[in-house]
N, C-alpha and C positions, 0 to 999 in steps of 0.2 A: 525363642527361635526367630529368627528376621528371614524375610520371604523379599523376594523381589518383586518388587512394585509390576502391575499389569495395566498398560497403557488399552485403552476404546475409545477409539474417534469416532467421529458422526458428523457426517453434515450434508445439505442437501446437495443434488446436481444440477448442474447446471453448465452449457454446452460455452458459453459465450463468455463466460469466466473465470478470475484464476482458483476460486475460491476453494472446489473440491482436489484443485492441482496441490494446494499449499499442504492439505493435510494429506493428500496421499506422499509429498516429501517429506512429511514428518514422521509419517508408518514407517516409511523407508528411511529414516532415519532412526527411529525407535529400534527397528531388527538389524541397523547396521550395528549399533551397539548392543545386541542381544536380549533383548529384549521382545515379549511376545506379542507384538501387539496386533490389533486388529483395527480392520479398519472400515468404517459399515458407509455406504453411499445412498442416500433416501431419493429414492424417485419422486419427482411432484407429487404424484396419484398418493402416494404412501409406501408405495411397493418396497420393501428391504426394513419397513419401519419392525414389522412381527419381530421377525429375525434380531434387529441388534436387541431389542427388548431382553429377547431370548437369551442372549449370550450373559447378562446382568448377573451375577449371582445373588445369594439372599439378602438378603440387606444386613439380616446380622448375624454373617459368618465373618472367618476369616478372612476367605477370597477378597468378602467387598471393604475391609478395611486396607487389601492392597491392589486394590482395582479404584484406576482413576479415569474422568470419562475426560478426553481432549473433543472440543468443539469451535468453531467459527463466530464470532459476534453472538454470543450469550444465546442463540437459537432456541439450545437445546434444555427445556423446560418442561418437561414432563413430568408428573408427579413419581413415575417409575425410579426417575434418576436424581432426586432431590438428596436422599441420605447421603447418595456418593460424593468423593470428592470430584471436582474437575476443573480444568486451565481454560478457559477461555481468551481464545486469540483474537483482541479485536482488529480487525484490521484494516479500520479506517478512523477518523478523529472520530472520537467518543460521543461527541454531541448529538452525530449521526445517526448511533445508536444505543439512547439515550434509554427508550422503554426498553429494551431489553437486559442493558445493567442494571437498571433500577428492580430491576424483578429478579435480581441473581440472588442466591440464596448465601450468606455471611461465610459459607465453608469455600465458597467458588474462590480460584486468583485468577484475575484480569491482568493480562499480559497486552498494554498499548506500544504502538509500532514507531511513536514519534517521542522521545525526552519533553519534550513542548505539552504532551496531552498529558503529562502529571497534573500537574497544576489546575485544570479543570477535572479531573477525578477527585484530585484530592479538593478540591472548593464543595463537590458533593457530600463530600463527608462521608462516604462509602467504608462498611465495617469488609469489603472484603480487600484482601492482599492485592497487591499490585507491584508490577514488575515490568519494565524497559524490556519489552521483545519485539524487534524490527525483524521484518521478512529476511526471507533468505531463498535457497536455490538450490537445485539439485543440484547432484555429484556434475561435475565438470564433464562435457562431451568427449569423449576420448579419441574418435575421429575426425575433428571439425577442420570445415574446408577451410582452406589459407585463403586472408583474405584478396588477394589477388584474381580469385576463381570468382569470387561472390557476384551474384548478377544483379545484387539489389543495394544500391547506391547508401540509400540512406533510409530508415524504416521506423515510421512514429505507432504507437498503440494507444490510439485514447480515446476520450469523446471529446467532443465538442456541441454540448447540447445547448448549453445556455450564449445570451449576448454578452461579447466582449465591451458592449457600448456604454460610456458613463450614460449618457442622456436616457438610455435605456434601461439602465440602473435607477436612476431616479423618478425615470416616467412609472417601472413598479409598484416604488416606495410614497406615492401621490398621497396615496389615501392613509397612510400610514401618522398615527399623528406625532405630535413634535416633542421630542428630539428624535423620535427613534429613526426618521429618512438620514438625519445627521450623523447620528452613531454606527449606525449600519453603513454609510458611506467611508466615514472616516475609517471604518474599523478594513473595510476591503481596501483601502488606498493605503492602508499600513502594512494588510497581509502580502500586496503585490510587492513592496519594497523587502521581505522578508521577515517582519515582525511574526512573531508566533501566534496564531487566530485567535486565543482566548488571551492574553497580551494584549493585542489590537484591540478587542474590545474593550478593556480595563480602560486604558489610554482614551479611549474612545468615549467612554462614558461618563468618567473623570474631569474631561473638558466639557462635554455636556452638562456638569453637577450633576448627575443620576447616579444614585446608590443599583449596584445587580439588581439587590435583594426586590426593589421597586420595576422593575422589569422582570422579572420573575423569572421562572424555569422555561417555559415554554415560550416567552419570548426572548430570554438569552437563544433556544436554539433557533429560534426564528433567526435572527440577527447572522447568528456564525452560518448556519447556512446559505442566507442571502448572501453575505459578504465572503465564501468560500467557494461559490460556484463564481462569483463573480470576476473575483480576483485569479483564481487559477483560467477562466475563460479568456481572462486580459491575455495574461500572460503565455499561453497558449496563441493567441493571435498576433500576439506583439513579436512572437520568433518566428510562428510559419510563415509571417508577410514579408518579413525582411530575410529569407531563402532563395531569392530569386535567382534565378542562374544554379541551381542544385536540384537533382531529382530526390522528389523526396514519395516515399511509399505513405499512405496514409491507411490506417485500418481503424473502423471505429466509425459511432453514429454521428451525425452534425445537423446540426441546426439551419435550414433553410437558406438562413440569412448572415451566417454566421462571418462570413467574407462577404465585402463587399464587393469585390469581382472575384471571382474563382481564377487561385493562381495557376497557371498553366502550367506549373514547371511540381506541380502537385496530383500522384494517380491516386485517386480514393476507391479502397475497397469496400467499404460500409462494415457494418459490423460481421468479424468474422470468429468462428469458433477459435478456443483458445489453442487448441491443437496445432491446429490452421495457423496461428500467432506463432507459434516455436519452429516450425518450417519455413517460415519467411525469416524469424531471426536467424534462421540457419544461416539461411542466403545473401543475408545483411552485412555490411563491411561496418556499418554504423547502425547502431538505436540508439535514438534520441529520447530523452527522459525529462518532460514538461512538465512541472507537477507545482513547484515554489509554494504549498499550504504544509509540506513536511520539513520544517527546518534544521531539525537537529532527527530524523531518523531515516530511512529507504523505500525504496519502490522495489516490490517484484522484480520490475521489468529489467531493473540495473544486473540484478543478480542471477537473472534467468538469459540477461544476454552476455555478459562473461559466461556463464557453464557453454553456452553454443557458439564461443569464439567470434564474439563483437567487438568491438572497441565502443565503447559508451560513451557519450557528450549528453552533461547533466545537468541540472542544477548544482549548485553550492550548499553545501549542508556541513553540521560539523558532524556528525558519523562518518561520512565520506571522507573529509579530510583526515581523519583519526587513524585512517589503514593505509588511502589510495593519495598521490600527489600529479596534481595538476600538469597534464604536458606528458606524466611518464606513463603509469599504469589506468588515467581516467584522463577526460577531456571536460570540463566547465564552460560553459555558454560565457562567450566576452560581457561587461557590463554594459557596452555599448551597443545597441540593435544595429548600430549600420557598419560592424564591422562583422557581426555573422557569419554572411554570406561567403564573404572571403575565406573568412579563418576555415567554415567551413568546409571550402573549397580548397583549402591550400589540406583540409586531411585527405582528404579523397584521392588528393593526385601524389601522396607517398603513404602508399600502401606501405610499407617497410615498417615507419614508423607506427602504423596502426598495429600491423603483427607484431610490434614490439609492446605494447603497450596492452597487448590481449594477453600476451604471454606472461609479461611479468604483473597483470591485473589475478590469473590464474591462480598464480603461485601464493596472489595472497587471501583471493576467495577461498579456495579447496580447504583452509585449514582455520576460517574465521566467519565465514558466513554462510554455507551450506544449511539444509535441511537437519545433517545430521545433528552441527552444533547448534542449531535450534531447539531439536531436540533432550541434548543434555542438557539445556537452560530447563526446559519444563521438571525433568529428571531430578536435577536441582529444588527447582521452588519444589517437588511434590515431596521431597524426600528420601528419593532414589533408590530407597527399601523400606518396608513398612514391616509391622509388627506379628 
């Protein structure tokens, strides 16, 4: 007799990010295709923790050979939930969360958001499965205002914590000894051009003569981290300076220093809850999507601003090109910073063409990159019915 697989997700809360949004569109994804699933949300304190425990069935019945646990960056690690099977969504490069895979148990599959973060999984040598799963986006707004109406020009979401400054890059890496100030330089001056992080480093190293193995585990993620905050900080500075003459909404924490004059033509909200985020993309004619460390996969925020009727100006990636084309249904940042501004500005003042390009970016979201078909990817890897 086969039984239909029983999806439990878990993960914690948290007000200022997407994280618990992602898996409550996968619940909502899971019941769109019938499926029972549940979906448990852990308070800081513990609070909701009793409860999903509760829901677990025995560990060796049948239930729990078709009960699988869905979770966020390998989190969820209790010894309650080790026999089960479960999909962990990492959803940011691997490096990042680096002790939490390593502690994943051989039955887990690791589902990473970028084509690019194979190649450092697979360099770990990891006995678990792994599978290409990039974010995705709730069902499509059904009333979204035209953008003509929108009162909000153009709307960024991100941080800007760290320096975009090479000399500030280096003044870090002082004490650091040699090659590694060299390798870690090189490897972010390759990720800002588009190389893939762990790529960059290879390349990086190689001209150095350094074997990885000789920089080890913890200082390979020393490296990718310096060189991925660095480079995405670049390049985050290198498009909001050259804006000028565009109002641009800013949401998100920043760095003190992080502009040398604060552009005027820039209103900063500081860090806002993510709720808070999806009612300004409401009102948004444009979200802008600054990211260049995801080469080959997506941002949330692409997909979250198509469902609320955006028009998107992005990065260049090939997943993006693989569905959406330049000019029609998405918008790609110019290679040149001092054409920007402009181009920027020549979308702003034909709205038509934005409406057109929201409408036919719609047509091909709703039925490729939703929550839902997220979730029949998991569906998939899990085995879609169990025994």
């Amino acid at each position: 007799m086969r039984t239909t697989l029983r999806p439990i997700l878990v993960t914690n809360t948290s007000a200022n990010y997407s994280n618990q949004h992602m898996l409550m569109g996968l619940h909502r994804g899971f019941q769109a295709l019938g499926y029972n699933s549940q979906l448990h949300l852990i308070e800081q304190d513990g609070a909701g923790l009793e409860n999903f425990l509760a829901t677990l069935p025995p560990p060796d019945s049948r239930e729990a050979g078709n009960t699988f646990i869905v979770d966020l960056n390998a989190r969820m690690r209790l010894p309650q939930t080790e026999t089960f099977k479960k999909f962990s969504f990492i959803t940011d490069h691997p490096f990042a969360l680096l002790e939490q895979i390593l502690a994943c148990p051989p039955n887990n599959v690791l589902g990473y958001v970028d084509r690019s973060h194979r190649a450092f999984l697979d360099a770990l040598q990891l006995p678990q499965r792994r599978l290409f799963f990039p974010h995705g986006g709730p069902p499509p707004e059904p009333n979204r205002m035209p953008i003509k109406e929108r009162k909000i020009d153009a709307f960024f979401v991100g941080r800007l914590d760290h320096s975009p400054r090479l000399k500030d890059l280096k003044e870090g890496l002082k004490k650091s000894p040699d090659p590694i100030p060299r390798i870690i330089q090189e490897t972010a001056e390759r990720a800002l051009t588009g190389t893939p992080l762990f790529e960059a480093l290879i390349l990086a190293s190689r001209d150095a003569q350094v074997e990885l193995k000789d920089i080890g585990l913890p200082g390979i993620q020393n490296c990718l981290s310096i060189a991925s905050n660095w480079a995405e900080a670049r390049r985050r500075h290198d498009i909001l300076t050259n804006l000028d003459g565009v109002k641009i909404t800013l949401a998100g924490s920043i760095r003190h220093d992080f502009f040398d004059k604060t552009p005027p033509n820039i209103e900063f909200l500081g860090p806002i809850p993510f709720v808070e985020a999806q009612s300004r993309i409401r009102q948004a004619k444009l979200l802008l999507n600054i990211v260049g460390v995801f080469p080959d996969g997506s941002h949330e925020r692409i997909w979250y601003g198509m469902a609320n009727g955006c028009a998107v100006l992005t990065d260049r990636g090939k997943l993006i090109n693989e569905d959406f084309t330049d000019g029609e249904n998405i918008f790609c940042w110019p290679e040149d910073h001092k054409k920007m501004s402009a181009f920027l500005g020549d979308l702003l003042e034909t709205p038509s063409k934005l409406e057109n390009a929201v409408n036919s970016a719609i047509s091909i979201y709703r039925v490729k990159h939703t929550w839902t078909q997220r979730a029949e990817t998991i569906l998939t890897a899990m085995g879609k019915t169990g025994e």
